[in-house]
C-alpha positions, 0 to 999 in steps of 0.5 A: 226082138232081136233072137240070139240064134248063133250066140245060143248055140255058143252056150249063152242063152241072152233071151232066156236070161232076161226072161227069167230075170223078168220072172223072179222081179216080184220075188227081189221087190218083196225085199224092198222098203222105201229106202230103195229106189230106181228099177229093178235090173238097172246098171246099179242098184239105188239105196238112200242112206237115211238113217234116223236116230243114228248119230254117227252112221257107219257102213259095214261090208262084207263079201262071201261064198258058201264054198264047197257046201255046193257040191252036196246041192249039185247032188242033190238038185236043191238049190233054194238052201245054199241061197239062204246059206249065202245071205244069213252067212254074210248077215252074221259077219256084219252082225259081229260088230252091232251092224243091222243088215242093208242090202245085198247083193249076189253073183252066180256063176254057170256054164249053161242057165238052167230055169229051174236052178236060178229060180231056186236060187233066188228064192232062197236068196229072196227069202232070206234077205226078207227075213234079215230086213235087208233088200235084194238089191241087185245082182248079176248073173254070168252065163260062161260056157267052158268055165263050169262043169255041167250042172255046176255053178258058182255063188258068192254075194255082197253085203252092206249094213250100218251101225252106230260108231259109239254101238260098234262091237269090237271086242276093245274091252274084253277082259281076264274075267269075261265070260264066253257064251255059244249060240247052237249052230244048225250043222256045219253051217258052210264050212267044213265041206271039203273035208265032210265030203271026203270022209262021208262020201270016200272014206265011209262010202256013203251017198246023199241019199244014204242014212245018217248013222244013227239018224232019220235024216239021209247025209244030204239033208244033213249037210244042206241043214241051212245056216243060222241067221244070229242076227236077230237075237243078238239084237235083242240085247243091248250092245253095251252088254256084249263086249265082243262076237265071234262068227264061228266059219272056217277055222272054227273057234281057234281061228275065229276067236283071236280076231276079237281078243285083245294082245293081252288075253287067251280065250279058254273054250271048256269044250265038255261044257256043251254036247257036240252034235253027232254029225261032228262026232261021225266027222271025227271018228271015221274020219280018224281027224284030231280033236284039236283039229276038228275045233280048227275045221268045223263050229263044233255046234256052235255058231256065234261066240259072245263074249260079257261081263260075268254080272252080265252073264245070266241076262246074256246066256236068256235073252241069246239062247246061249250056254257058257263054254268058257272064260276069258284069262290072261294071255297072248291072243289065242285060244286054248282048249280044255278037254 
């Protein structure tokens, strides 16, 4: 075995590295079916596009990162939420359009690898990819000396579905009349952060390990809350029935919901309809942020958007666990806010 001696003291750590990699393959094999095929730690990771009783099978990708939601993991030295956080967010985007989840996969960025930090990291990204039903694929892992501050990393992830081109939800029908539901979100999910951590920890000078007001919970268990996967009790309910779905991240449901509105019509949100978590309300007035812009930055408590017809409203509101936060009218593509 060759020792990496000169290439370990400019800050990588090539043995390390496949040591580790070698350690965590049993964790990724626990997210493989039989669709998967070839080694673990290959060039490419191998998936056979084999899907039965599809009869127009069409690939849904997407890629994301959990942003600053990584600063609060640093500070804590907890790592196993922002993987589960990475893998569920890029689950619900291709939930969105009826997709099902296939395979993932991820990048972590660092200046020095630390075993505990990776192994933490991929639990959490094992863990969630196991409960979605999608494989771990593959992955790489950058060790870039100089590039990260100490202790800091960068995640981002991949990740492919597929859906029937006649079950594709796009949001083409929705109509004056409609109604919209909202799934509950778990926290801010990972959007918000910047600004979260100003107001918390500058303007209320506060710490992680300090108390939420008026809560059991210290302000970094609060915030490394895990974002919910949708993906599973949305597919409880017939396509047919779901005229359109919003993922509620950066933007929040001003930005988001136009990206499924037809030209000819506004989402009304009713915004008493539901009770906005406490976390956001602390947000807000400590923060001195705008109501309409607290809609704009954060989910507000609520994380998926799902757009029915009104006869089909009841069956959607029990089977997704959801509450009616408002209606759809007339209109030029935007959302309006009812106070």
């Amino acid at each position: 075995m060759i020792v990496n001696k000169a290439y370990a003291r400019a800050g990588v750590d090539v043995d390390l590295g496949n040591t580790l990699k070698r350690q965590i393959q049993s964790l990724v094999k626990e997210t493989h079916g039989t669709q998967v095929l070839g080694k673990i730690g290959g060039f490419g990771g191998l998936f056979r596009a084999k899907f039965p009783g599809m009869r127009e099978p069409v690939l849904v990708a997407s890629i994301d990162g959990v942003g600053t939601k990584l600063k609060l993991a640093f500070a804590m030295n907890k790592h196993d939420t922002v993987g589960a956080d990475l893998v569920n967010h890029c689950v619900n985007d291709i939930a969105v359009l009826g997709a099902r989840p296939l395979f993932f996969l991820d990048y972590i960025g660092c200046g020095t690898l630390e075993a505990r930090v990776f192994q933490q990291l991929l639990r959490g990204l094992s863990h969630a990819c196991r409960v979605a039903g999608c494989a771990l694929l593959g992955g790489e892992t950058a060790q870039m000396p100089g590039m990260y501050l100490t202790g800091e990393y960068d995640l981002a992830g991949c990740i492919v579905g597929v859906v029937d081109r006649t079950k594709i939800i796009d949001g083409r029908t929705i109509q004056p009349g409609d109604i919209i539901l909202g799934l509950a979100s778990n926290g801010l999910h990972t959007n918000g952060y910047s600004l979260a951590r100003r107001i918390f920890f500058e303007k209320m000078q506060l710490k992680a390990a300090s108390r939420m007001p008026g809560s059991t919970s210290t302000v970094g268990q609060e915030l490394l809350r895990v974002h919910k996967n949708y993906q599973p009790l949305l597919a409880k309910l017939s396509p047919r029935v779901i005229k359109g779905l919003a993922h509620i991240t950066g933007g929040g449901l001003i930005d988001n919901l136009p990206r499924i509105l037809p030209t000819t019509c506004d989402a009304v949100i009713e915004t008493k309809s539901w009770g906005v978590p406490r976390v956001f309300q602390i947000l807000q007035e400590n923060g001195n942020v705008d109501r309409e812009e607290m809609y704009q930055v954060f989910n507000m408590g609520i994380g998926m958007a799902a757009v029915v017809a009104e006869r089909s409203a009841r069956q959607a509101i029990a089977s997704l666990q959801a509450k009616r936060i408002g209606y759809i009218d007339g209109g030029t593509g935007k959302v309006r806010l009812k106070f």
